[in-house]
C-alpha positions in Angstrom: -34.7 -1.7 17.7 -31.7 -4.0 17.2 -31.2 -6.1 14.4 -31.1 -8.8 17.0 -34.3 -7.2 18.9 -36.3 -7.6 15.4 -34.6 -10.4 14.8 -36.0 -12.4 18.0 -39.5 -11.7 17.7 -39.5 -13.7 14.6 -37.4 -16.2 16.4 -39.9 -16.4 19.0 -43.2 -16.5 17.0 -41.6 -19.0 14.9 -40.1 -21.3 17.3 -40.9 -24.5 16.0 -38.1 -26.0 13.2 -38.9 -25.5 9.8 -39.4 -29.8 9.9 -41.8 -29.8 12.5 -44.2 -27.0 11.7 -43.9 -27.4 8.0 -43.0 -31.5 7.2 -46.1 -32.8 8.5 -48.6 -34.1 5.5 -46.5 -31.9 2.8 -43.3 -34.0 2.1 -44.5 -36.2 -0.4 -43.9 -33.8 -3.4 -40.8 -32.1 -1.8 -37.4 -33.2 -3.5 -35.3 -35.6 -2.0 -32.2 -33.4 -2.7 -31.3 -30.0 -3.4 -28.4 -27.8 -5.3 -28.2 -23.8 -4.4 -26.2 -21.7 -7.3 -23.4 -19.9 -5.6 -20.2 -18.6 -6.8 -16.6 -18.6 -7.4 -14.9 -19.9 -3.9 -13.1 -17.2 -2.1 -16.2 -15.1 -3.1 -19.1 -14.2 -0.9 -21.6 -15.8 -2.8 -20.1 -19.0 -2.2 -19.4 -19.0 1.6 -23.2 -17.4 2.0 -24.9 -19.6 -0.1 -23.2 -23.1 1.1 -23.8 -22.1 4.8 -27.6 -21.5 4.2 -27.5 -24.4 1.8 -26.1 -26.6 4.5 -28.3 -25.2 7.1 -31.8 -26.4 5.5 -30.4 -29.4 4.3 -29.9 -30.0 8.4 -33.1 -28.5 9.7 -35.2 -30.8 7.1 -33.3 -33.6 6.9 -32.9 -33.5 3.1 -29.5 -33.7 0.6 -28.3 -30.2 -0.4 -25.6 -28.0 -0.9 -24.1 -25.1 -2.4 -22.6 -25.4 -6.0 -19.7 -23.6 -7.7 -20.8 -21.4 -10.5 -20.3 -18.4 -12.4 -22.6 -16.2 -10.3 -26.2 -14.3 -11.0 -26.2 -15.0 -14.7 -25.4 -18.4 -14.1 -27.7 -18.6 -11.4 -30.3 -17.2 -13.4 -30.7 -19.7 -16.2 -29.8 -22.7 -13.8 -32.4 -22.2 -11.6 -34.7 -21.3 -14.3 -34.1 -24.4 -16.5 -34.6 -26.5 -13.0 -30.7 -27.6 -13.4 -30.7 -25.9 -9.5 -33.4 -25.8 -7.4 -32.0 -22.6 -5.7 -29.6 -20.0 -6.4 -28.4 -16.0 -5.9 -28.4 -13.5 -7.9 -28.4 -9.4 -7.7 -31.2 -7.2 -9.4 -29.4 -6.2 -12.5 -28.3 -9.3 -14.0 -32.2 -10.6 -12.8 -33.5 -7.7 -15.0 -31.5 -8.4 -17.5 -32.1 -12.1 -17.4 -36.2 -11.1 -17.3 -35.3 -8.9 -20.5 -34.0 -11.8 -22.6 -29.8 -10.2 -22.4 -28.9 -12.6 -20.1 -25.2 -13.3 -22.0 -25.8 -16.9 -21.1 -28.4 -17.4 -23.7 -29.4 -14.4 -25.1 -33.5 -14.3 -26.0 -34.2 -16.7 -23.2 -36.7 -14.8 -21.2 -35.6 -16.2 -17.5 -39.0 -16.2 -16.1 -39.3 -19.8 -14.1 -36.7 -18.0 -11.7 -38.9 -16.7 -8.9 -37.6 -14.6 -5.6 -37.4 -16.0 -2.5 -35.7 -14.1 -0.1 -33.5 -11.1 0.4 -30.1 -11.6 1.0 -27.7 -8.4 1.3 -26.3 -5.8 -0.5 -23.2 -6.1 -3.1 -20.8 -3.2 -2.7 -18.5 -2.4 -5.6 -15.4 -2.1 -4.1 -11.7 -1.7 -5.5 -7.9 -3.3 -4.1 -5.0 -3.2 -4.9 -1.4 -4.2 -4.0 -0.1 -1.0 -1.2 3.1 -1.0 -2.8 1.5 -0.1 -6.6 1.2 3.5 -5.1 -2.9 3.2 -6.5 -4.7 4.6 -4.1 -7.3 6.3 -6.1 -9.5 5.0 -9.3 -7.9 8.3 -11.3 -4.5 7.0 -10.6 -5.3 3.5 -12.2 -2.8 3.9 -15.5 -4.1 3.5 -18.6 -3.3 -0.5 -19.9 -3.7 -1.7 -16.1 -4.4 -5.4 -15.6 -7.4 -5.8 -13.8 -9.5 -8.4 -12.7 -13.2 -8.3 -12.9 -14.2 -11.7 -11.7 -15.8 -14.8 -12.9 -17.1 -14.0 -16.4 -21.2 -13.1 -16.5 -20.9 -12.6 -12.7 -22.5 -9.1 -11.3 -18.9 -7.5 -11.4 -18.2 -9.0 -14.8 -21.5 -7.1 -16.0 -21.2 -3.8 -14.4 -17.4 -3.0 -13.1 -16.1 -2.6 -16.7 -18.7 -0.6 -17.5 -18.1 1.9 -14.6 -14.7 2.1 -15.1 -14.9 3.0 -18.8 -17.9 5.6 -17.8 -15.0 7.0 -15.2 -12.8 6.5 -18.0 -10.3 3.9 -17.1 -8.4 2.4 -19.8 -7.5 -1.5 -19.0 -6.7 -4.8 -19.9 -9.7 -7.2 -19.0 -9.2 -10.2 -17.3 -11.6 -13.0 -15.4 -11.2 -15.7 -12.7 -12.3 -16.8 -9.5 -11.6 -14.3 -6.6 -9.6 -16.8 -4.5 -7.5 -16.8 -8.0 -7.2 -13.3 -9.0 -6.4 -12.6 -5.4 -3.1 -14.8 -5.9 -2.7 -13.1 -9.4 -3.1 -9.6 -7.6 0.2 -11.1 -5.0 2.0 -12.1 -7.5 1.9 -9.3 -9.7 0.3 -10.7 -12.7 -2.8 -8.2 -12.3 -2.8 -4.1 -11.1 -5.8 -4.0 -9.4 -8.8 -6.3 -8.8 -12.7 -4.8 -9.0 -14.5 -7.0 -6.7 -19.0 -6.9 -6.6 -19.2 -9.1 -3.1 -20.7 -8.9 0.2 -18.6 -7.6 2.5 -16.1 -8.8 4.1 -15.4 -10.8 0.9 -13.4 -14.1 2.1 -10.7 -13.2 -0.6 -9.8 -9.5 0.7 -9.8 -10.9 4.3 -7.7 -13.7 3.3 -5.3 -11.3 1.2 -4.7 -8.5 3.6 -3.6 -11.4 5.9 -0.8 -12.0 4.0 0.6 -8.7 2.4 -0.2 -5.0 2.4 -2.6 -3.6 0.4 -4.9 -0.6 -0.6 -8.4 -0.2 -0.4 -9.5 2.0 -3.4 -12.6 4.3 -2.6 -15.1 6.4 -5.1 -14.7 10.1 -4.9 -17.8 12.2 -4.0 -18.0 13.1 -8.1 -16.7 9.5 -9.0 -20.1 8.1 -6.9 -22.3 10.8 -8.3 -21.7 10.2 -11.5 -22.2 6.1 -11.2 -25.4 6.6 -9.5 -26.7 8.7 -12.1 -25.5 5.6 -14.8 -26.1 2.6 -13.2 -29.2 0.5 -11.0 -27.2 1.0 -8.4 -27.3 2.4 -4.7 -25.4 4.8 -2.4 -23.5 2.5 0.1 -20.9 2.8 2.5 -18.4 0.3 3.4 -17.3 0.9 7.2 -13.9 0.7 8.7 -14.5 -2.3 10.5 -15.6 -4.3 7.3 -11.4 -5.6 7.0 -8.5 -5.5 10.1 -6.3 -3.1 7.9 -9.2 -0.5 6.7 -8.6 2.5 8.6 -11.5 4.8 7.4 -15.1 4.2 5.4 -15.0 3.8 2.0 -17.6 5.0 -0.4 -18.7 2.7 -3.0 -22.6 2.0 -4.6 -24.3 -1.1 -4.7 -27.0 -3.8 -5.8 -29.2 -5.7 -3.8 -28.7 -9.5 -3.5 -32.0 -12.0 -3.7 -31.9 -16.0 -3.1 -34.1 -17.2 -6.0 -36.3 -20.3 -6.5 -37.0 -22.4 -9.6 -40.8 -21.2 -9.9 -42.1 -24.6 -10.2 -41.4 -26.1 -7.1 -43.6 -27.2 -4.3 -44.8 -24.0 -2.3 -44.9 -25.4 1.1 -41.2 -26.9 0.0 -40.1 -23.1 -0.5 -42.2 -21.9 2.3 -40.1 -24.4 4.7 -36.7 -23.1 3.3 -37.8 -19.9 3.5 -38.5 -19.8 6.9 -35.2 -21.3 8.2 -33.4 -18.7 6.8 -35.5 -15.8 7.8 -36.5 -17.3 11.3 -33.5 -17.1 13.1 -31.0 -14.1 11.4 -28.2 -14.8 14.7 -27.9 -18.3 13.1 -27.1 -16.4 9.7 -25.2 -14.0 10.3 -22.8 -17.0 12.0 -22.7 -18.0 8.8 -21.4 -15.1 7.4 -21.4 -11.2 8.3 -23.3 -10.2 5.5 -26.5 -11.8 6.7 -26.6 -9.0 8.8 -29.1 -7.8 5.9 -30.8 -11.1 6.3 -33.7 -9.7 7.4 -38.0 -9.7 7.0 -38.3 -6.4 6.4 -36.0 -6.3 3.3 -38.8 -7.9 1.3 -39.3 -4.9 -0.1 -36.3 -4.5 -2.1 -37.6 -6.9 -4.5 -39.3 -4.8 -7.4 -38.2 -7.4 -10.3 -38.9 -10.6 -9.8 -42.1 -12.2 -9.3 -42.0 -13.9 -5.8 -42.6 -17.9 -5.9 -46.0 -18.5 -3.9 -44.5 -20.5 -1.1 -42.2 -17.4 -0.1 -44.9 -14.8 -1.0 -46.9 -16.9 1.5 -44.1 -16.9 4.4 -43.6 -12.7 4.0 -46.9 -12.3 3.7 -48.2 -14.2 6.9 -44.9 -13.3 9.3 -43.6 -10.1 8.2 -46.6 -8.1 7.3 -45.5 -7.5 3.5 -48.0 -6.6 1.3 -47.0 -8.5 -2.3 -49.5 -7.6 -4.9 -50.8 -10.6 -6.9 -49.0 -9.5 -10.3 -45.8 -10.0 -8.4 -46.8 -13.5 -7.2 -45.9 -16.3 -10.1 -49.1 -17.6 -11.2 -51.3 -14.5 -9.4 
């Protein structure tokens, strides 16, 4: 079936707004205003997370909207610390954060961050500048300027360390990708190491305006990150940018929209359902959504699941949570 065929069953089941089937006798302890923990602009976190921000802000009638921050990490102690009500983050920098390593504030077990729903994979992907000549991670000179990303964000964490396990020698630097991509133009960095949803805003925005290179893992390269890292086997198809011409082969982490654990469940029970009711709507928000979807409950095995979305997943997309893996089961 399509993803728009599975898609609309949901749609039609649940066809009633989020306001109308959800409002009704169970405001009075919801928030009057909300803050979702994105990312860096020009980064996919940012783009995703203040479309779905706006979108239940609109659909219950509340205050909300995506933040700028420095990604999962971030994301992680904000939303555990109730500084955001929502955020994003990717399952390696939630594990860590669960482990008491979040960089943030190391020893701090981030357990008042709960899951809410899934989001879409992160693909680790590599660019560069076509007329460097890079066209190949073993060709990246030793000493090259390269830019990882906000710092504590999911390619902050995990890119440097894959490139010195592929042993890549280089000089580390950070930013926002909407800023390393006009470092990248302007020759102040070699290559850029981005960890986004695809088609990251900054790549599209870049190949726009000048030639560059999309820099893929080798067979070995892949193998040998797998076999490393809590990461996945993903492919990035052709049609992800206008000026890719083949797939590239890359790995990945799962992405999860999180919830501070201590808010209202019928609160996180509405949000939850706008986003996961209608996936069209998302994926107009941005391609990525395309993952968006019920049946990717499953890729949660770290988090413990805040009641009010354990409740949605449970009741309208047959998952089967065990109560450990609810917060307060």
């Amino acid at each position: 079936m399509s993803v728009i065929g599975k898609t609309s069953i949901f749609a039609s089941a649940l066809a009633l707004s989020a306001g109308a089937a959800f409002a009704d006798g169970h405001t009075a302890d919801w928030p009057e205003s909300f803050i979702v923990g994105t990312a860096s602009q020009g980064g996919t976190y940012f783009a995703y997370g203040s479309g779905w921000a706006n979108l239940v802000a609109e659909e219950l009638g509340l205050s909300g909207g995506g933040e700028v921050t420095g990604g999962p990490m971030q994301n992680m102690a904000l939303v555990h610390t109730g500084e955001a009500q929502f955020g994003m983050t990717t399952m390696g920098p939630a594990a860590e954060s669960l482990g008491g390593t979040n960089p943030i504030a190391p020893g701090l077990m981030m357990d008042n961050a709960c899951a809410m729903f899934p989001m879409y994979q992160t693909p680790f992907a590599i660019t560069s500048l076509a007329s460097t000549g890079i066209t190949s991670i073993s060709e990246i000179p030793d000493g090259a300027r390269i830019g990882f990303g906000p710092a504590g964000s999911t390619s902050d964490t995990y890119f440097p360390r894959m490139m010195e396990e592929l042993g890549v020698e280089f000089d580390r630097r950070n930013g926002g990708w909407s800023d390393l991509a006009g470092q990248l133009q302007d020759g102040l960095l070699d290559v850029i190491a981005f960890a986004a949803g695809v088609p990251t805003p900054a790549v599209s925005q870049l190949e726009v305006q000048t030639d560059i290179s999309f820099i893929a893992f080798t067979p070995e390269e892949k193998d040998q990150i797998l076999g490393t890292f809590p990461v996945s086997s993903f492919v990035i198809p052709s049609d992800t940018y206008t000026t890719m011409t083949e797939d590239a082969q890359s790995v990945s982490m799962w992405n999860f929209a999180i919830a501070n654990c201590d808010l209202p469940a019928s609160f996180v029970e509405a949000v939850v359902n706008v986003v996961m009711s209608d996936n069209e709507r998302m994926v107009g928000i941005h391609k990525a959504a395309r993952s968006t979807l019920p049946e990717n409950w499953d890729k949660n095995g770290v988090l413990k699941w805040h009641p009010g979305a354990a409740k949605w997943f449970t009741e309208n997309a047959g998952a089967s949570i065990d109560a450990d893996m609810i917060h307060g089961g």
